[in-house]
NULUM-922154 format. One record per residue: residue in three letters; x, y, z of N, C-alpha, C, O in turn; residue number from 1. Coordinates in Angstrom, 3 decimals. Layout:
// NULUM-922154
+---------+----------+----------+----------+----------+----------+----------+----------+----------+----------+----------+----------+----------+-----+
| residuo |   n.east |  n.north |     n.up |  ca.east | ca.north |    ca.up |   c.east |  c.north |     c.up |   o.east |  o.north |     o.up | num |
+---------+----------+----------+----------+----------+----------+----------+----------+----------+----------+----------+----------+----------+-----+
|     Ala |        X |        Y |        Z |        X |        Y |        Z |        X |        Y |        Z |        X |        Y |        Z | NUM |
...
+---------+----------+----------+----------+----------+----------+----------+----------+----------+----------+----------+----------+----------+-----+
***
This chain:
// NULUM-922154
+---------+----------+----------+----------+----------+----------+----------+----------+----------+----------+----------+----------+----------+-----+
| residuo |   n.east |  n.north |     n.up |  ca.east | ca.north |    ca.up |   c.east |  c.north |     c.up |   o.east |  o.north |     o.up | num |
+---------+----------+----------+----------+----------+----------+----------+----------+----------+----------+----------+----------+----------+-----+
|     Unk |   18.207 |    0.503 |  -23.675 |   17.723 |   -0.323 |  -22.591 |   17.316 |   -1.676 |  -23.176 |   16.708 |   -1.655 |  -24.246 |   1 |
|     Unk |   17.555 |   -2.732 |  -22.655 |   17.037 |   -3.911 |  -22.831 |   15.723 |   -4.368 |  -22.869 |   14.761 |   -3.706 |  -22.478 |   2 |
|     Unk |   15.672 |   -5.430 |  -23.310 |   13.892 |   -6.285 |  -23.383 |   13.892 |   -6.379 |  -21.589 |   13.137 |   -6.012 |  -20.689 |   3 |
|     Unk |   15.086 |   -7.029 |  -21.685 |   15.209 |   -7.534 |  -20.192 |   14.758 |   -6.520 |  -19.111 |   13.596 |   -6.350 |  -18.743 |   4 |
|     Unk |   15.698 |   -5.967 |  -18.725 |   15.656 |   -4.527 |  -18.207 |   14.221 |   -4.177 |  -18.169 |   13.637 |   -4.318 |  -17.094 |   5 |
|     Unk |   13.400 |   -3.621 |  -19.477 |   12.111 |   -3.376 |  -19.353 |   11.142 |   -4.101 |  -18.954 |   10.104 |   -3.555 |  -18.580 |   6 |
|     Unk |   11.292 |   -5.639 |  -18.948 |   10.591 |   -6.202 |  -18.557 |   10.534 |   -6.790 |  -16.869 |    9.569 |   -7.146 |  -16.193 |   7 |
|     Unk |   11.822 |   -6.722 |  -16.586 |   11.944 |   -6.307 |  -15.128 |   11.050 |   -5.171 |  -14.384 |   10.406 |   -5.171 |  -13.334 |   8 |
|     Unk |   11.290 |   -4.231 |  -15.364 |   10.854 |   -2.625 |  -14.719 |    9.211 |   -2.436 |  -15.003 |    8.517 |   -1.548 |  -14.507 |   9 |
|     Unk |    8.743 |   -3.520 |  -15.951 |    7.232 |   -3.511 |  -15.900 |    6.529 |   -4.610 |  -14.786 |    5.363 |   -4.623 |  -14.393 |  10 |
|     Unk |    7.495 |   -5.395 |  -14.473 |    6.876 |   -6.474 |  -13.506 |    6.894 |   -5.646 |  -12.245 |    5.930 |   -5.580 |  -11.482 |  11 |
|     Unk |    8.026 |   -5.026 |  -12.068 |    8.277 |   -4.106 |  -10.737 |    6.865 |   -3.373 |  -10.466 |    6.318 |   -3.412 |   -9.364 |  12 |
|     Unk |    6.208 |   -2.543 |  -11.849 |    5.429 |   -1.485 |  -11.293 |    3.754 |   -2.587 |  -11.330 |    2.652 |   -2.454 |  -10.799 |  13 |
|     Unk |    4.259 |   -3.435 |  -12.080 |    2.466 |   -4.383 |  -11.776 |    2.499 |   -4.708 |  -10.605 |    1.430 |   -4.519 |  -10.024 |  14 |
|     Unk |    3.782 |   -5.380 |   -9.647 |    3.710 |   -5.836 |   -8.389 |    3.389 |   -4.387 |   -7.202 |    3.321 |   -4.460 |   -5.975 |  15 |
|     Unk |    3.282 |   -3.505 |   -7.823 |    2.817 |   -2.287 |   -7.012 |    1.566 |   -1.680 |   -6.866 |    0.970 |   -1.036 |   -6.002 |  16 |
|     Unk |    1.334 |   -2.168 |   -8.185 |   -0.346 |   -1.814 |   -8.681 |   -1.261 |   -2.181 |   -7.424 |   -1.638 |   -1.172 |   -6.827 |  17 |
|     Unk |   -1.630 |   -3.186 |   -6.973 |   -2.293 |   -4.007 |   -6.169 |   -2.218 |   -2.937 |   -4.475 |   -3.106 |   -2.441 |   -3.782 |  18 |
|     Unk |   -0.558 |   -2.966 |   -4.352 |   -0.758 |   -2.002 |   -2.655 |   -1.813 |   -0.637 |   -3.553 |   -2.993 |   -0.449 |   -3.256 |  19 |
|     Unk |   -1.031 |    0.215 |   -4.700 |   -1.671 |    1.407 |   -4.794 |   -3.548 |    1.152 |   -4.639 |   -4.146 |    1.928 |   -3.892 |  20 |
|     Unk |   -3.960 |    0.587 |   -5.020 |   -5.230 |    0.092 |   -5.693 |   -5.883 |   -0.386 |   -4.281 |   -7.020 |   -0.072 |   -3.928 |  21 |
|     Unk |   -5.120 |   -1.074 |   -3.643 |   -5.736 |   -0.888 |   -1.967 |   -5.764 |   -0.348 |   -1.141 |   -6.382 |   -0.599 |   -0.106 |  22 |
|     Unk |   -4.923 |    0.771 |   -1.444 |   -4.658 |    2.187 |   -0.833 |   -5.834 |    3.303 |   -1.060 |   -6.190 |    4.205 |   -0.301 |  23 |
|     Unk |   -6.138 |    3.079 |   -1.869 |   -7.118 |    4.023 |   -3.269 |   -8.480 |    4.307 |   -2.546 |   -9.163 |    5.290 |   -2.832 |  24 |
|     Unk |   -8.820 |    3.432 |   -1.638 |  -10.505 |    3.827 |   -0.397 |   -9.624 |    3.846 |    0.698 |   -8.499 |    3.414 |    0.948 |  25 |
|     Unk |  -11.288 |    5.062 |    1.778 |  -10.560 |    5.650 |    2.461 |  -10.836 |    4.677 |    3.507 |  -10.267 |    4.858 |    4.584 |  26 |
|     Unk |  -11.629 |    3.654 |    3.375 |  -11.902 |    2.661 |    4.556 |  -11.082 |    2.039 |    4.930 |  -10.851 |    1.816 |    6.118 |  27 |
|     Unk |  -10.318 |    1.527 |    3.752 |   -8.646 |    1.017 |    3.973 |   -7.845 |    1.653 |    4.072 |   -6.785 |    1.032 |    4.155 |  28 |
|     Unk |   -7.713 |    3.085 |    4.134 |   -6.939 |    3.907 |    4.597 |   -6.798 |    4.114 |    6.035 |   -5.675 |    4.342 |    6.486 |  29 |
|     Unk |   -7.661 |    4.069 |    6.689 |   -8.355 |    4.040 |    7.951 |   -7.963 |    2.878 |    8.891 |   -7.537 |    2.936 |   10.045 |  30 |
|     Unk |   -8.298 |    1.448 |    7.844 |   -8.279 |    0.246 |    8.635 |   -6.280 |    0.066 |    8.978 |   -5.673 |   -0.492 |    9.891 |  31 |
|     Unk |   -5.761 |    0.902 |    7.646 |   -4.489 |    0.834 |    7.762 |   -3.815 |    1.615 |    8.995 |   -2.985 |    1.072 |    9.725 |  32 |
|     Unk |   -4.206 |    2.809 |    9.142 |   -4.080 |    3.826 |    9.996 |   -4.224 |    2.985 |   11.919 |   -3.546 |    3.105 |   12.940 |  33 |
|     Unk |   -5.456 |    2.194 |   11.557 |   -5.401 |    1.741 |   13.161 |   -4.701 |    0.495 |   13.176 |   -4.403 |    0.057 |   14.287 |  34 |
|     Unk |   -4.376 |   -0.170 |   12.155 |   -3.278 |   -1.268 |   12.592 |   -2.193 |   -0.605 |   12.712 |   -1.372 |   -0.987 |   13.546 |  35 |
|     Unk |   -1.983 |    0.308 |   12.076 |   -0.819 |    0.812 |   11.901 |    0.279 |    1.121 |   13.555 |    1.482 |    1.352 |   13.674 |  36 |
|     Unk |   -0.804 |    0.983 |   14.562 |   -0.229 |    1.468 |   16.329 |    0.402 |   -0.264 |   16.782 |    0.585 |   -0.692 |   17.922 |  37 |
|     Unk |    0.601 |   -0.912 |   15.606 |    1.679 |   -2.182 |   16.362 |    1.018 |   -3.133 |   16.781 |    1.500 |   -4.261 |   16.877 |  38 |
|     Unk |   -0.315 |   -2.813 |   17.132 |   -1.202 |   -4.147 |   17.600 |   -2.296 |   -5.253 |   17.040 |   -3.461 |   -4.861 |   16.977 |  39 |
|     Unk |   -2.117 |   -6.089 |   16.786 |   -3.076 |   -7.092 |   15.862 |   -4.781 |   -5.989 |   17.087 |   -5.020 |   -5.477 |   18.180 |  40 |
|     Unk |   -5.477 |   -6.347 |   15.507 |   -6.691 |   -6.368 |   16.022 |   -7.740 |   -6.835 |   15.638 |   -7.794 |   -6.446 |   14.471 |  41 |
|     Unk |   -9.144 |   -7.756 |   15.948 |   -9.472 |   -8.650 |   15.525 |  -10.772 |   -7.624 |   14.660 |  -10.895 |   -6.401 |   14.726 |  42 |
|     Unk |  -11.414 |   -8.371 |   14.067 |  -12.761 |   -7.598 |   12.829 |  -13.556 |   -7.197 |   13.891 |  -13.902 |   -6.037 |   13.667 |  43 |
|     Unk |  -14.081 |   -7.658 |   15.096 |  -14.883 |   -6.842 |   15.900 |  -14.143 |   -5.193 |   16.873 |  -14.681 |   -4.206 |   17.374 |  44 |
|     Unk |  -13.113 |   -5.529 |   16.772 |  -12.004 |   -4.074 |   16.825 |  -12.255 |   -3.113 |   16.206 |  -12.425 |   -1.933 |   16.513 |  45 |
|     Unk |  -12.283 |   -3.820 |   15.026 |  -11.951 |   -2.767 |   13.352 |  -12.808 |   -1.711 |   13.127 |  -12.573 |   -0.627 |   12.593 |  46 |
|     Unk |  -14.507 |   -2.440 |   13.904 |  -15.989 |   -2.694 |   13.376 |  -16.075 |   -1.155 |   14.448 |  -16.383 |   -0.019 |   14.087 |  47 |
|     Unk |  -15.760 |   -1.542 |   15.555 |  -15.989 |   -0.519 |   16.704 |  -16.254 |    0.720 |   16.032 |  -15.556 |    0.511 |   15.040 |  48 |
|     Unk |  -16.814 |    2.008 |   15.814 |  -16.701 |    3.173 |   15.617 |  -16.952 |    3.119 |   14.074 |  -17.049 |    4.275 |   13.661 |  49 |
|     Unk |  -17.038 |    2.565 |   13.469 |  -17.583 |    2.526 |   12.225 |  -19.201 |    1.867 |   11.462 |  -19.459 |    0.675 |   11.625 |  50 |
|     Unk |  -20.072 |    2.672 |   10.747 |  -20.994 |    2.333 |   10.210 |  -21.222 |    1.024 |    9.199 |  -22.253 |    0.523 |    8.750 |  51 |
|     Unk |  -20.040 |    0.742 |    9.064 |  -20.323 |   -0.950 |    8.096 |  -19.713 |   -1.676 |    9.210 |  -19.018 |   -1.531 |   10.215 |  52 |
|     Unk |  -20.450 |   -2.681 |    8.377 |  -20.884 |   -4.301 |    8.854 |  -19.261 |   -5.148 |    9.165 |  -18.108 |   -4.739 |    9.025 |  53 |
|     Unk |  -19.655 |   -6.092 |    9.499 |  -18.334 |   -7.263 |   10.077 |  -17.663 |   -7.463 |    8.513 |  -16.465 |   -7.486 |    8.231 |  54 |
|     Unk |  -18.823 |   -7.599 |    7.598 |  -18.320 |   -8.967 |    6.198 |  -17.826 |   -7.378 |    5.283 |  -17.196 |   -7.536 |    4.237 |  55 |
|     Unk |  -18.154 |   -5.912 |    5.753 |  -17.664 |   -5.131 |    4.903 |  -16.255 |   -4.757 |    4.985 |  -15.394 |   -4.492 |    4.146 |  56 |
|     Unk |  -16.289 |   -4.820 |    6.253 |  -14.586 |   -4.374 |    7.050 |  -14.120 |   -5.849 |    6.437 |  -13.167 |   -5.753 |    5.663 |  57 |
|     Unk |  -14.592 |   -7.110 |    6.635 |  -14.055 |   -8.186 |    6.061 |  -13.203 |   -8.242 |    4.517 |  -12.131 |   -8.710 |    4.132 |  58 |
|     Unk |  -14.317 |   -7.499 |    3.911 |  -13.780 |   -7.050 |    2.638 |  -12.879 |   -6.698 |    2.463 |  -12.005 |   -7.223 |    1.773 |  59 |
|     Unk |  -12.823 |   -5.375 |    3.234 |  -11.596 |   -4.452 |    2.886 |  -10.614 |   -5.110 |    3.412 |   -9.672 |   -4.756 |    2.704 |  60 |
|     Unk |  -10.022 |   -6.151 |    4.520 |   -9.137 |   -6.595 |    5.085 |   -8.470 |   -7.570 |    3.833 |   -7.267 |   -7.701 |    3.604 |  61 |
|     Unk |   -9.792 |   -8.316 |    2.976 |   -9.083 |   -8.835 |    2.146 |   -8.317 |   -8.693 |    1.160 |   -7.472 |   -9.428 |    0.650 |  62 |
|     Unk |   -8.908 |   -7.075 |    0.802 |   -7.939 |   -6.759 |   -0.295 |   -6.767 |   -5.882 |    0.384 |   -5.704 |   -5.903 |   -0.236 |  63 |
|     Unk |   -6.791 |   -5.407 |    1.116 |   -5.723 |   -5.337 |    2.480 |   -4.358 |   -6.793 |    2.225 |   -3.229 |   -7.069 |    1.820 |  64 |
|     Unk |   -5.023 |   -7.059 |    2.553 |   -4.532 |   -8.744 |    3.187 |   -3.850 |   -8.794 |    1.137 |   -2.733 |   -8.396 |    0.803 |  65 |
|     Unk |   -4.609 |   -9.211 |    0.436 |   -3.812 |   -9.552 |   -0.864 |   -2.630 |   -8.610 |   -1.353 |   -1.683 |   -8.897 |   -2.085 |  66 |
|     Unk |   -2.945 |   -7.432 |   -0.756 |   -2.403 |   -6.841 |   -1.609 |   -0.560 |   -6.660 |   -0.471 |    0.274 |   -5.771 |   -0.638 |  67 |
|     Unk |   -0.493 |   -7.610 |    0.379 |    0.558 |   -8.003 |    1.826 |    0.404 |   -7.004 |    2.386 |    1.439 |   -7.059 |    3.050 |  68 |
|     Unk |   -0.258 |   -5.675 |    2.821 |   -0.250 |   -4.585 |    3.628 |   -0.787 |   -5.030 |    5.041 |   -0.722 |   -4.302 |    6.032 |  69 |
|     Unk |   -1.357 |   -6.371 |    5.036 |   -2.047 |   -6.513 |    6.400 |   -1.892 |   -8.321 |    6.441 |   -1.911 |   -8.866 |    5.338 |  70 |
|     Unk |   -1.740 |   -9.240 |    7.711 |   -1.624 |  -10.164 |    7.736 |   -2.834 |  -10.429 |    8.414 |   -3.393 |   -9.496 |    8.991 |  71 |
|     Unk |   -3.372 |  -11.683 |    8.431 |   -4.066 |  -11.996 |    9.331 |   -4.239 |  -13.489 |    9.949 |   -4.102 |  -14.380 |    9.111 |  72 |
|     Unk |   -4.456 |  -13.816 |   10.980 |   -3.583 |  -14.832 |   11.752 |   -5.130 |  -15.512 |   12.605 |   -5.964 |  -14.705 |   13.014 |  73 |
|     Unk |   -5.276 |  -16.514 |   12.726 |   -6.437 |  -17.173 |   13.208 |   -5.866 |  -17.665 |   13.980 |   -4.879 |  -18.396 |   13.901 |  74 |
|     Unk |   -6.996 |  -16.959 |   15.649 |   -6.517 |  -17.482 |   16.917 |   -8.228 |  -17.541 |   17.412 |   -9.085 |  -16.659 |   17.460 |  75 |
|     Unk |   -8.276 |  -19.794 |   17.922 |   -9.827 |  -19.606 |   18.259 |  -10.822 |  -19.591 |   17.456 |  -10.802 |  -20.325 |   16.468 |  76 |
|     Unk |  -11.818 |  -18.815 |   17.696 |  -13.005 |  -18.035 |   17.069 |  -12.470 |  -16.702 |   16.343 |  -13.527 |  -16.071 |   16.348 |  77 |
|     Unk |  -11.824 |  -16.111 |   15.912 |  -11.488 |  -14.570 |   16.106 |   -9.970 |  -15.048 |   14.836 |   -9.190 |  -15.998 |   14.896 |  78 |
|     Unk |  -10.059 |  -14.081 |   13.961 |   -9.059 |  -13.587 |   13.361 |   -8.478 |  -12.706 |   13.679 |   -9.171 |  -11.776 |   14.092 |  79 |
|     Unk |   -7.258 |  -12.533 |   13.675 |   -6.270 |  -11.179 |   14.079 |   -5.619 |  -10.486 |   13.563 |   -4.485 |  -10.934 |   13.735 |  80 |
|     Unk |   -5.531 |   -9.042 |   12.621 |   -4.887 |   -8.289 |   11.690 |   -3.917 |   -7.439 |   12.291 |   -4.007 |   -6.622 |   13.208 |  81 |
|     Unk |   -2.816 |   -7.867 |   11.462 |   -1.975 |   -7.116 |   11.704 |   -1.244 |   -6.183 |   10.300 |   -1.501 |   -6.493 |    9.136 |  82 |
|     Unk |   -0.490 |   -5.239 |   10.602 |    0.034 |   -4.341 |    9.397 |    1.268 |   -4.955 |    9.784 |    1.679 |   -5.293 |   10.893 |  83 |
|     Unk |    1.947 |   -5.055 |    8.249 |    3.097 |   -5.276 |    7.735 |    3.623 |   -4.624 |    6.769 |    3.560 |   -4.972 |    5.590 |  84 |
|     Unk |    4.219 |   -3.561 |    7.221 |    5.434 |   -2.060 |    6.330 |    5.448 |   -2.416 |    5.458 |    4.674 |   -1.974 |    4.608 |  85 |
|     Unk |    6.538 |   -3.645 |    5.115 |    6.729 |   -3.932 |    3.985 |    6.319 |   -3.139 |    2.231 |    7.192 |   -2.536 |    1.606 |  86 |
|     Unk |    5.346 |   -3.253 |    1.867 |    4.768 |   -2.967 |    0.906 |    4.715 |   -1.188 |    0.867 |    4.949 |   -0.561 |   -0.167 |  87 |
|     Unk |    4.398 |   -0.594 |    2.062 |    4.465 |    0.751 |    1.920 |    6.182 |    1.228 |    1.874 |    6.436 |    2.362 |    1.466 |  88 |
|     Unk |    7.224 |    0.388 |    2.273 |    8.306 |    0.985 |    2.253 |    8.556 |    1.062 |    0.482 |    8.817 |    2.009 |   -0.260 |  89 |
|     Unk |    8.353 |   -0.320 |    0.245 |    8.451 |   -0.407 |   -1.147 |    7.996 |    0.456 |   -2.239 |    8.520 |    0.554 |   -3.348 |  90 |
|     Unk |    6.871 |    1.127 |   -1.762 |    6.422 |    1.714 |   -2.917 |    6.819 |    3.625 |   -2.381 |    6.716 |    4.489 |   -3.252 |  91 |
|     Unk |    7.218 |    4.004 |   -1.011 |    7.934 |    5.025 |   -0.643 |    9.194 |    5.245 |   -1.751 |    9.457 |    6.233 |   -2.437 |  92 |
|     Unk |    9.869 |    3.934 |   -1.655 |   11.252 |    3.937 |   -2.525 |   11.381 |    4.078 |   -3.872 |   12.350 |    4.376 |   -4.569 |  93 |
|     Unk |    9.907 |    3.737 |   -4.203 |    9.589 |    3.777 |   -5.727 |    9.075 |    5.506 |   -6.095 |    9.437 |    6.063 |   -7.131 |  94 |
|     Unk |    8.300 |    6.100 |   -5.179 |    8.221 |    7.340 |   -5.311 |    9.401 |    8.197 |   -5.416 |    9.544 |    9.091 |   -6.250 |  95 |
|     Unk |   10.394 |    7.796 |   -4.338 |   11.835 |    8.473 |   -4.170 |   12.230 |    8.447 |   -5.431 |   12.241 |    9.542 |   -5.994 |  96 |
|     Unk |   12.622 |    7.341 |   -6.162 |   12.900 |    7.219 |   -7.088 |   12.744 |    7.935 |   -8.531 |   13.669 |    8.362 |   -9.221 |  97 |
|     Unk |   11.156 |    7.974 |   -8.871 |   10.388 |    8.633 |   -9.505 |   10.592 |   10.465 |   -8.898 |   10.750 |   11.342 |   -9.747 |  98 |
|     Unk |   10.569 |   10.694 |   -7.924 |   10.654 |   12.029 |   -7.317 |   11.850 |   12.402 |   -7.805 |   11.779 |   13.606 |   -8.054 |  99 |
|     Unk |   12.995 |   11.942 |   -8.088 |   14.595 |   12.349 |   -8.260 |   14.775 |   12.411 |   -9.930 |   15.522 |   13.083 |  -10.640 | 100 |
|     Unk |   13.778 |   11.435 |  -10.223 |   13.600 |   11.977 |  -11.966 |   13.066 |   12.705 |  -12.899 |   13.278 |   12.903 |  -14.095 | 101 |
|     Unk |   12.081 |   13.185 |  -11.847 |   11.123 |   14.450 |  -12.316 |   12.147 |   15.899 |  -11.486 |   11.923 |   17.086 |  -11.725 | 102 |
|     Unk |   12.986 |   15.509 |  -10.746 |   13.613 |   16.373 |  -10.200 |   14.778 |   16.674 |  -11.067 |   15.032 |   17.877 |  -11.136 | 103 |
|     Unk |   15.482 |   15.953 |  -11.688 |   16.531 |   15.811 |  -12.734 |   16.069 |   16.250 |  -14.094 |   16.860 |   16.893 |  -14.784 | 104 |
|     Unk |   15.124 |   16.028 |  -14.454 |   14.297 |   16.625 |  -15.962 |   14.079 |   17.386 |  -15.635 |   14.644 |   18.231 |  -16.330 | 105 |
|     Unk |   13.155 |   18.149 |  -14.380 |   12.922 |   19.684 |  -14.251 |   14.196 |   20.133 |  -14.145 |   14.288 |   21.044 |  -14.968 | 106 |
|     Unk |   15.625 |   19.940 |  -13.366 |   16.750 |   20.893 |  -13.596 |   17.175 |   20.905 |  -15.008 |   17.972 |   21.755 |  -15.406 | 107 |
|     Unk |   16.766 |   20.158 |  -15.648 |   17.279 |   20.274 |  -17.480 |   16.416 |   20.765 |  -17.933 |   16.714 |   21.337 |  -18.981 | 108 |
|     Unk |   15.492 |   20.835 |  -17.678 |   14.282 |   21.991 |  -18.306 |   14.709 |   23.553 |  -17.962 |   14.426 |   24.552 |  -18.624 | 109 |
|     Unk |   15.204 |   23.502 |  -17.169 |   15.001 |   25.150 |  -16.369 |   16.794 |   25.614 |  -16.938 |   17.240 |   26.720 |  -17.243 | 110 |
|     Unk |   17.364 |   24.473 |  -16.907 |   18.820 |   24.762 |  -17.073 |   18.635 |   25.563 |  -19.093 |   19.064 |   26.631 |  -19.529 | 111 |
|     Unk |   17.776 |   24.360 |  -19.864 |   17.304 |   24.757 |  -21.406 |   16.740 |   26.035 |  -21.743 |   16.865 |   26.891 |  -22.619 | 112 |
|     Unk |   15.870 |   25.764 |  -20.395 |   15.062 |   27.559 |  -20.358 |   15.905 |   28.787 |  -20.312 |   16.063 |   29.662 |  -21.163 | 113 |
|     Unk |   16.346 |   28.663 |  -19.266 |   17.624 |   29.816 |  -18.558 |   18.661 |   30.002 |  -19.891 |   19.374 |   31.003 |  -19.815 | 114 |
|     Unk |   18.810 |   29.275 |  -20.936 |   20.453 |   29.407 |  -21.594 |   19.959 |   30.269 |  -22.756 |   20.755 |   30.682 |  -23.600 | 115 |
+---------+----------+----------+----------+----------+----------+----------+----------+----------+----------+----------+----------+----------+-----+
***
């Protein structure tokens, strides 16, 4: 394998780091979950039904927001969040990926075992 090659394939998994790592609390799991129904919704939305504050949900939107899983769009007084796939397809494909190679080494394991 190449310098190249590897260094491609290490930039790939740093640019992933960031969704995993904002994925990683369950508050943003959550905040993801209710954007997730298609509709922008503004921080007093978010806030509804939950025990933290405006600037905590704020938080989490931001590292939301950096990490591209969530956009947010200023209309007025009021910011508006929305989810954007993107980033979760990406790192789905990266699991697939990873899933088919642990799937390929376990059939050569079992194939080594078995002979």
């Amino acid at each position: 394998m190449s310098s190249n090659t590897r260094s491609a394939g290490a930039a790939r998994r740093r640019s992933r780091a960031p969704v995993f790592a904002a994925l990683g609390d369950e508050m943003r799991l959550l905040l993801v979950a209710k954007l997730s129904s298609g509709q922008p919704h503004s921080i007093s939305q978010l806030t509804k039904g939950s025990s933290l504050t405006r600037q905590a949900i704020t938080k989490h939107l931001r590292v939301l927001e950096g990490a591209g899983i969530v956009h947010g769009v200023r209309t007025g007084r009021e910011s508006l969040f929305e989810f954007d796939p993107a980033p979760l397809d990406e790192i789905k494909e990266y699991l697939d990926l990873v899933s088919a190679q642990w799937d390929r080494a376990l059939a050569r394991l079992k194939s080594f075992v078995e002979d």
